[in-house]
N, C-alpha and C positions, 0 to 999 in steps of 0.2 A: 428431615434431612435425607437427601440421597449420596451415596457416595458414587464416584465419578471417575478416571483414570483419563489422563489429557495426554494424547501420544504427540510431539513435537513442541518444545516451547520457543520458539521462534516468537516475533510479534503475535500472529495471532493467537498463539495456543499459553503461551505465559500470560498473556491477558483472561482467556477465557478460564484458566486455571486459577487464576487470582481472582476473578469476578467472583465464580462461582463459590469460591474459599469466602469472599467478602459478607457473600450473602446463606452465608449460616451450612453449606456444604462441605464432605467430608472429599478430598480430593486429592489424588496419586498423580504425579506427572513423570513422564518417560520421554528420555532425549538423549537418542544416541548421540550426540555430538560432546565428546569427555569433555571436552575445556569449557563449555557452555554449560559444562553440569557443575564440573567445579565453582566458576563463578557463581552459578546460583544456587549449589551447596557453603558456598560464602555470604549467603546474603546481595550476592552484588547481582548488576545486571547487562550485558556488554551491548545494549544500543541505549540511546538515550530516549526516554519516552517520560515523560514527567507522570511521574503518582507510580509508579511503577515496581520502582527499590526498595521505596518504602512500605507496600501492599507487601512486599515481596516480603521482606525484614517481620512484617504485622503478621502475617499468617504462618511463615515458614516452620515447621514444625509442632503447628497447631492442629489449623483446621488444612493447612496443603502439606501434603508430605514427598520429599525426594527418596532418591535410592534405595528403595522398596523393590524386594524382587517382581519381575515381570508376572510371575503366574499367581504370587501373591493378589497385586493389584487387579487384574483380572478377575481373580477368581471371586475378591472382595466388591466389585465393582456394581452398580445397576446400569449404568451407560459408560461406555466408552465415546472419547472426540477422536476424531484422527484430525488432527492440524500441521501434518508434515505440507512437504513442499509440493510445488507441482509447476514445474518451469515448463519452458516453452522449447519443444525440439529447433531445430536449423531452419524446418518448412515453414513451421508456425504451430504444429499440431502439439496439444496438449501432451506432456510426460506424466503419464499417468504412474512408473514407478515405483515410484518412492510410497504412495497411496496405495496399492495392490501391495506393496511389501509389508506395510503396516495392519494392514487389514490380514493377511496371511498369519502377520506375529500373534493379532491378536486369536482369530480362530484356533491357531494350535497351542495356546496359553489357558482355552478354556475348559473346565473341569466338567467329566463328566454330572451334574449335579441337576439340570433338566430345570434349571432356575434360567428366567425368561431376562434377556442383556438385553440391550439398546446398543447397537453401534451405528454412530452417527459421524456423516463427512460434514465437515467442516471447512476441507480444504477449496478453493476454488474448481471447479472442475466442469466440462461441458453439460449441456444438457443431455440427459440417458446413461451417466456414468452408471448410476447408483442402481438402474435396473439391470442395461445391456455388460458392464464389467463388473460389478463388486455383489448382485445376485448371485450371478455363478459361482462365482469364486466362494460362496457363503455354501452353494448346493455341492460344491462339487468335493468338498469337506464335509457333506456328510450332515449339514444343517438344514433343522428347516425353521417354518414361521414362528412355532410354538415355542423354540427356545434363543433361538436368534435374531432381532427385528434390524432395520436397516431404516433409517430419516439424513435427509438433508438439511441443515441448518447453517445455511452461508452466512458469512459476517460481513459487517459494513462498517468498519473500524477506520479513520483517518488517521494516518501516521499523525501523531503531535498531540493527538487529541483520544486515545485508543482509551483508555480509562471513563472520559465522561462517555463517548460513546456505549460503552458496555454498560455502565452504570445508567445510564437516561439514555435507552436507541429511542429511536423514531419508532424501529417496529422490529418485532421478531418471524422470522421465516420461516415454516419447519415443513417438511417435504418427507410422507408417508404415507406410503399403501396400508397400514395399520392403526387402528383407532387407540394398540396400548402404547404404542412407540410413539405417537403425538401424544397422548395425555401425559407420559413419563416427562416428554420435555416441558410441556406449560406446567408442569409440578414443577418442573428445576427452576424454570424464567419466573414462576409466579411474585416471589417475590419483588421483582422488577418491576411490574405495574405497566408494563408496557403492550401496546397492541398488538396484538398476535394472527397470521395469515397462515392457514394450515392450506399448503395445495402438495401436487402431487411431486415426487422427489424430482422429478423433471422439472417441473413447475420450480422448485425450490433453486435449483440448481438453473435455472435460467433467468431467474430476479437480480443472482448475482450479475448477470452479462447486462441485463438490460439496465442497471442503475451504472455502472462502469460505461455502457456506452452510450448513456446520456451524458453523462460529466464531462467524456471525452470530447461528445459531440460540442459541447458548448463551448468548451476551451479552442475547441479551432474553429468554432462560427463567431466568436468573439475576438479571435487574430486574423480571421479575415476580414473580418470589418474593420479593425485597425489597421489591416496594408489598405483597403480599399479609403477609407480616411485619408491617409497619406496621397493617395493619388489625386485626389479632390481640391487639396492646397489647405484653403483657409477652413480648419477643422479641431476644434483642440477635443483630441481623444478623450481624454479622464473627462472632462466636462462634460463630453457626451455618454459616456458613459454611467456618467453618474447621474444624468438626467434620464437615461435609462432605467438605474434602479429604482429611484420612484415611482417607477409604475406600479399603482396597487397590488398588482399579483406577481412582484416579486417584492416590495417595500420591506425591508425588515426581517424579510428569509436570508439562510443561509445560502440557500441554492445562486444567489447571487454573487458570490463569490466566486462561483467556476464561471461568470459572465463579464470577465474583463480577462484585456489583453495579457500578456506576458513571454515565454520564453516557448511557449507551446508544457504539453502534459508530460513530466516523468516519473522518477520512483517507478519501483516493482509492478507497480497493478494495473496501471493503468495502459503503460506500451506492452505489455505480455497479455494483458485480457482482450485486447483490439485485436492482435495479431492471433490469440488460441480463436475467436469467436468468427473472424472471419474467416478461419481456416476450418473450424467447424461448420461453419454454413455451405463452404464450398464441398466437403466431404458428405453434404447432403443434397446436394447439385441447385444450391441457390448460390450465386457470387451478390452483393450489396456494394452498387455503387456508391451506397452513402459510408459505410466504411472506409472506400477506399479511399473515397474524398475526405474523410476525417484525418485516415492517417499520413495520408500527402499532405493537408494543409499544414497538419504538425511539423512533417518532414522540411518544409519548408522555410520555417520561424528560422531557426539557427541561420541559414545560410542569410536570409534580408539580415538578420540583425550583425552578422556581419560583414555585409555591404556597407552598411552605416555607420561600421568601426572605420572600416576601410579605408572610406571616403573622405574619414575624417583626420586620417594621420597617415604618414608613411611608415615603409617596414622597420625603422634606425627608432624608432620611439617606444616608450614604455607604455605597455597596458595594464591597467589593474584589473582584476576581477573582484567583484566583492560579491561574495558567495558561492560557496560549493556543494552542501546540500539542497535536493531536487527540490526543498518545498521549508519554509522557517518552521520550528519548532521539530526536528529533527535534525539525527545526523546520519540521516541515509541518502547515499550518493549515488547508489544504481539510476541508469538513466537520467542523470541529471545534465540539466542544458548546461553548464558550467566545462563540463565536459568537452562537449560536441565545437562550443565555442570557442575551445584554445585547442581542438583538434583541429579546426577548420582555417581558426589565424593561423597555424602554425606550417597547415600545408601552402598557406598561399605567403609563406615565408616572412610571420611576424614573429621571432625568435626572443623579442623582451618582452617578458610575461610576467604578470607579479601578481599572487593572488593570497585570498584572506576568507576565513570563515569564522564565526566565533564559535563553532561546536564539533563541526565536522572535518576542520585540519587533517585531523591525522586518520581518520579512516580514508577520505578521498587519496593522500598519499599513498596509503596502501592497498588501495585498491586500483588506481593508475599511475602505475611508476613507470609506464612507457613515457610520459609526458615530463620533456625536458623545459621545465621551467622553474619560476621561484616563486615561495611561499613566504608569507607576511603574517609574523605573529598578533600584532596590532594594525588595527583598520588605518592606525593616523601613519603607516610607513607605506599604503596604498595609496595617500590624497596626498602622501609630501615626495613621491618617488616617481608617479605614475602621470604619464602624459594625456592620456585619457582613458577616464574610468569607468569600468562596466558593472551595472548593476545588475546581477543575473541571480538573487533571492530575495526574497523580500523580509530581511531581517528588519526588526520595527527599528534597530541602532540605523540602518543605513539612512528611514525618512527625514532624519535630522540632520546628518550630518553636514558639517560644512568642508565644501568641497574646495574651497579656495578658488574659484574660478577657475578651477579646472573644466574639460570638456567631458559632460556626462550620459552615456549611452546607458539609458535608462528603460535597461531591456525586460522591467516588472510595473512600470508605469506607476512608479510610488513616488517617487520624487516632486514630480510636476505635480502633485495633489498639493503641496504646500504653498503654490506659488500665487 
């Protein structure tokens, strides 16, 4: 058993702090946000992530422990995670922060005692953070190798899915100039069973970029081939698509899922890691037109798919929306095309608006209360109010639903699969 102190429980770090609790670890977590502590000094958890509350409820006060003092948990610790945040400035350049402030807490929390820590980022962050910012910050405190080690260990968690992810990854990351800072973490992961790539903390820290801008890449070369379809005439998308995936080397993968059309890529990770990572490259005098061309294709989806609401009704009629989180099996609405959609109807002056989510109602409201429109408790006051309805999540209730021959802008290409 090692014990561990998880700085930020946000998605990623309330997960790694609950893995690591699952799999027989003794583990501190730290989250300066008070109301977020309460809740999960209550047992509860305030985004929806299935396996989650209940991991949370299983371990809480066992094997994970809350409000533990700071220098306590430190000083008990063998590694530290830093899993705070790391948003994206105005330009596009990584905030590094919140990270640097974390990292700070922890160096002046630790006891003089010459017993050798592991602190490891965990947070998303450019290639070279981990040498060119958070090394110094480690020397310039007064540390060196021998008692303070430094690894990268980026996560590849899917909102909806963050639990099996952790518990069955595909693979683990770890990113170290030192051979005890890599053995400590395959001691934590070991039990996981899972395949392990030891490269250098750059290395580690740019796996994260390269799997986010493969995903990305595929979500807009899979909506450009559905405008390009459309231009062609007689073409039925999903059919081709789906003759698509049978091709032996994607048959039965997952990775086939980020190969069909939809609303374009949102949620948190994926429009902030395009934007920090091209703005990283430029900050090292390489610009990637294939970036750019990723994130324009994106930019683009919203405005065609409301072309085609457009087209299809005038501005005196009712639109539904059916969906407002960025992706099904969450209710997280940063970035979500739902958004973008009834900002865009509503500047080119479509003012009746009715929308429905089954999870994420009430965080989308409060998190865009500029948007003067109306919400629908039940999906069936969407297909009985609504002059034509937009499907902009792919909740598995919507591929059924009967729409009464209403007119459907089936902006996640789920619908036409039944027909």
């Amino acid at each position: 058993m090692v014990t561990v102190t998880v700085i930020g429980l946000g998605f990623v770090g309330l997960t790694t702090a609950l893995g690591l609790a699952e799999i027989g670890h003794r583990v501190y977590g730290y989250e300066t946000n008070a109301i977020k502590m309460k809740y999960l000094m209550n047992g509860n958890i305030d985004i929806f992530e299935p396996h989650l509350e209940q991991k949370l409820r299983q371990h809480l006060g066992k094997t994970f422990h809350l409000n533990e003092e700071f220098k306590k948990m430190i000083s008990t610790s063998d590694c530290i995670f830093i899993c705070v945040g790391s948003p994206c400035k105005d330009n596009g350049e990584v905030d590094l922060q919140q990270v640097k402030d974390a990292v700070i807490q922890v160096l002046d929390a630790l006891p003089c005692d010459k017993k050798h820590r592991t602190l490891v980022v965990k947070s998303t962050v450019p290639p070279g953070t981990c040498s060119t910012v958070i090394s110094p910050l480690i020397e310039a405190k007064g540390f060196n190798g021998s008692y303070i080690g430094l690894a990268s260990n980026p996560e590849f968690l899917r909102e909806g899915m963050c639990w099996a992810d952790f518990m069955n990854p595909s693979r683990i990351v770890i990113g170290s100039a030192d051979t005890k800072d890599a053995e400590l973490l395959k001691q934590i992961y070991e039990p996981i069973k899972a395949p392990v790539h030891l490269l250098s903390t750059s290395g580690a820290e740019f796996s994260k970029y390269l799997s986010n801008v493969m995903l990305a890449t595929m979500i807009s070369f899979s909506n450009e081939m559905a405008y390009a379809a459309k231009c062609f005439g007689d073409v039925d998308i999903v059919k081709s698509f789906e003759a698509l995936h049978d091709d032996y080397r994607l048959k039965n993968s997952g990775i086939s899922s980020y190969i069909y059309p939809g609303c374009g890529y949102g949620g948190y990770c994926l429009p902030k890691d395009i934007k920090a990572f091209t703005k990283a490259l430029s900050m090292v005098g390489y610009n990637s037109t294939l970036l750019e061309t990723v994130s324009n294709i994106n930019d683009s989806v919203i405005g065609r798919l409301c072309d085609e609401i457009c087209d299809s009704i005038d501005v005196s009629k009712t639109i539904g929306i059916l969906g407002l989180a960025f992706k099904p099996g969450t209710d997280d609405v940063r970035e979500t095309a739902s958004y973008y959609i009834m900002k865009t109807l509503i500047a080119r002056g479509y003012l009746n608006i009715l929308a429905y989510d089954p999870v994420a109602l009430e965080k989308f409201i409060d998190s865009y209360p500029e948007l003067d429109i109306s919400y629908a408790s039940e999906v069936e006051t969407i297909v009985n109010y609504s002059d034509v309805i937009v499907v902009a999540t792919a909740w598995d209730e919507f591929k059924t639903l009967d729409f009464k021959n209403k007119k459907v802008v089936d902006g996640r290409y789920i619908i036409k699969k039944r027909r």
